[in-house]
C-alpha positions as CSV (number, residue, x, y, z in Angstrom):
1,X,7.8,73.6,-35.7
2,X,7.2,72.4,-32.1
3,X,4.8,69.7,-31.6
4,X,2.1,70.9,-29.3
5,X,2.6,69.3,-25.4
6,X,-0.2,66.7,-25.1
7,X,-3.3,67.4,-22.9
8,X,-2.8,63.9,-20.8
9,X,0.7,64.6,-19.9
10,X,0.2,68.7,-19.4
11,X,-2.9,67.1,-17.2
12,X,-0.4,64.6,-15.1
13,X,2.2,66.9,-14.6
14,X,-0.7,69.8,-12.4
15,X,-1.9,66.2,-11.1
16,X,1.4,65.1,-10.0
17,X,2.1,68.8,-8.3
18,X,-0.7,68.8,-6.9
19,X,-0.7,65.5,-5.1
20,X,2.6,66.4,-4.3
21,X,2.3,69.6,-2.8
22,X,-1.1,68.9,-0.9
23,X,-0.1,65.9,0.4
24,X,3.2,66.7,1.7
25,X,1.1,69.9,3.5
26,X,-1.3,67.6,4.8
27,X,1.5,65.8,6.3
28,X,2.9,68.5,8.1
29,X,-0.4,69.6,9.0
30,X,-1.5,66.4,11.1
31,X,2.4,65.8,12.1
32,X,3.1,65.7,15.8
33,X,6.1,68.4,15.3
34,X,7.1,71.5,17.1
35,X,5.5,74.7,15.0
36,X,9.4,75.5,14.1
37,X,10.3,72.3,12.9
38,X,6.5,72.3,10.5
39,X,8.0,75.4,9.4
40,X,11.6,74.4,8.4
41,X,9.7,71.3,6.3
42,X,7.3,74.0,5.1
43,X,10.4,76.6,4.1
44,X,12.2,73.6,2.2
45,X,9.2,72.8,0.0
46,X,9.0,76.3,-0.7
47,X,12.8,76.6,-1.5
48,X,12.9,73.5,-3.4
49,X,9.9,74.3,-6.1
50,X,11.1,78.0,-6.6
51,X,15.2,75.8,-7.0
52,X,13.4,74.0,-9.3
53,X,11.4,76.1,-11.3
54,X,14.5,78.5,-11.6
55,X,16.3,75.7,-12.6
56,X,14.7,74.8,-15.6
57,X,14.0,77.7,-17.3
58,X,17.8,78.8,-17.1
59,X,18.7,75.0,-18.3
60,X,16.1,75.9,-21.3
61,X,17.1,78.8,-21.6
62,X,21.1,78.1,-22.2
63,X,19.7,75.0,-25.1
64,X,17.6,78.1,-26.4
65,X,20.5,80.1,-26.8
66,X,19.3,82.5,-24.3
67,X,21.7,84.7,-22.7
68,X,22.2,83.5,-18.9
69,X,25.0,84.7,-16.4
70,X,27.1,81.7,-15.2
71,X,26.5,83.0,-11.6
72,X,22.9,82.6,-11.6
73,X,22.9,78.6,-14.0
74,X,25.4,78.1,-11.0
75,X,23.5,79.1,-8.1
76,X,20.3,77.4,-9.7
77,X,22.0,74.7,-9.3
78,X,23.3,74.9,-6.0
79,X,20.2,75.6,-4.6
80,X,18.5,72.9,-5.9
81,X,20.6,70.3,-4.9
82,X,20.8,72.8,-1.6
83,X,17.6,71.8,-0.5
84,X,17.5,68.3,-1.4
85,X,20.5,68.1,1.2
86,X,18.7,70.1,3.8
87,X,15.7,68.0,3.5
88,X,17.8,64.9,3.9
89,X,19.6,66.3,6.8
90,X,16.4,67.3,8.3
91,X,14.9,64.0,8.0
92,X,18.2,62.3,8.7
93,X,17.7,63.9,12.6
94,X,14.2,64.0,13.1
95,X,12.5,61.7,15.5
96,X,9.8,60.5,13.7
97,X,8.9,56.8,11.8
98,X,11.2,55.4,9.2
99,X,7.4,55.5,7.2
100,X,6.6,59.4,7.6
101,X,10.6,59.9,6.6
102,X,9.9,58.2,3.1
103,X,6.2,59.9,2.9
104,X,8.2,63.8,3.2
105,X,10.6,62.4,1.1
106,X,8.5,61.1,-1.7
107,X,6.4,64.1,-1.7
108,X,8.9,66.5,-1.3
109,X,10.1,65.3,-4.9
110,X,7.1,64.4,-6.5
111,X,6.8,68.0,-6.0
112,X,9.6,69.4,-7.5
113,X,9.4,66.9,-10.6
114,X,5.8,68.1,-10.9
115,X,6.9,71.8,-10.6
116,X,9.5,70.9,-13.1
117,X,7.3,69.1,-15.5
118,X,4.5,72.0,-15.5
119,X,6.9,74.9,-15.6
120,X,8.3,72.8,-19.1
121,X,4.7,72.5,-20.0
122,X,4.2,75.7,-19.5
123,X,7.3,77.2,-22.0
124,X,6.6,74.2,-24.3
125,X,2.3,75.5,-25.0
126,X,3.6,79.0,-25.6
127,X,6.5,78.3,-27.7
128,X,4.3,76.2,-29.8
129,X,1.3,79.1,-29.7
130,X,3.5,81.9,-30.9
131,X,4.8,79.5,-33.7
132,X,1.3,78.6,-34.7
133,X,0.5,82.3,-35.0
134,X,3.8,83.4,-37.2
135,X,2.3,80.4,-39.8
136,X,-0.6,81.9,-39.2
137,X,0.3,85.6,-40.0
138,X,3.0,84.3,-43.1
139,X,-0.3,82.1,-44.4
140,X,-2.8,85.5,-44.2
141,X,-0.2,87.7,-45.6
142,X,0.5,85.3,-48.7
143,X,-3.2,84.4,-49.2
């Protein structure tokens, strides 16, 4: 039996996403950048949270005993680290503050920890649900 994902940490993880992905939005929003270069920033978060996400269900998914293809655990992988490298390079050659280069930075992976975080949340509540109602069904049928 799985123990059920706390309410406080399934509460921080949205919380931490959220500030995450709104802030690093709002960022880009009020930045004084070319609309191409708001959209290469924009098309990295996006990358990097569906890297992530991808990511960890296929790393679950392998501890689970789950059947998945070494090409795809492999490109997970490489598109994760993928666009943490694009992001660095981006930020590397943009002409902006030192400051906003550590605010994109530190949003960009508060983001995909939070995505991270929920999408285990996520797994973790429904694993423990559909265990709950098998003790459930076992405990009517013996009863």
């Amino acid at each position: 039996m799985t123990q059920k994902t706390s309410n406080a940490f399934v509460a921080a993880s949205w919380i931490v996403l959220g500030v995450g992905i709104i802030g690093y939005l709002i960022g880009l929003y009020r930045a004084d950048m070319l609309l191409n270069e708001k959209g290469y920033y924009f098309t990295i978060l996006m990358f990097g949270l569906f890297a992530v996400v991808s990511l960890q269900k296929s790393v679950r998914d392998k501890l689970e005993d789950i059947p998945v293809t070494d090409i795809y655990y492999g490109i997970c992988w490489f598109v994760t680290i993928l666009s943490v490298v694009l992001l660095v390079i981006g930020l590397w050659n943009a002409e902006m503050l030192p400051s906003e280069k550590g605010f994109y930075a530190f949003a960009f992976i508060m983001s995909l920890f939070g995505a991270i975080t929920v999408q285990k949340n996520t797994r973790d509540i429904i694993m423990h649900n559909k265990e709950n109602d098998k003790e459930l069904n076992y405990k009517e049928l013996n009863d």
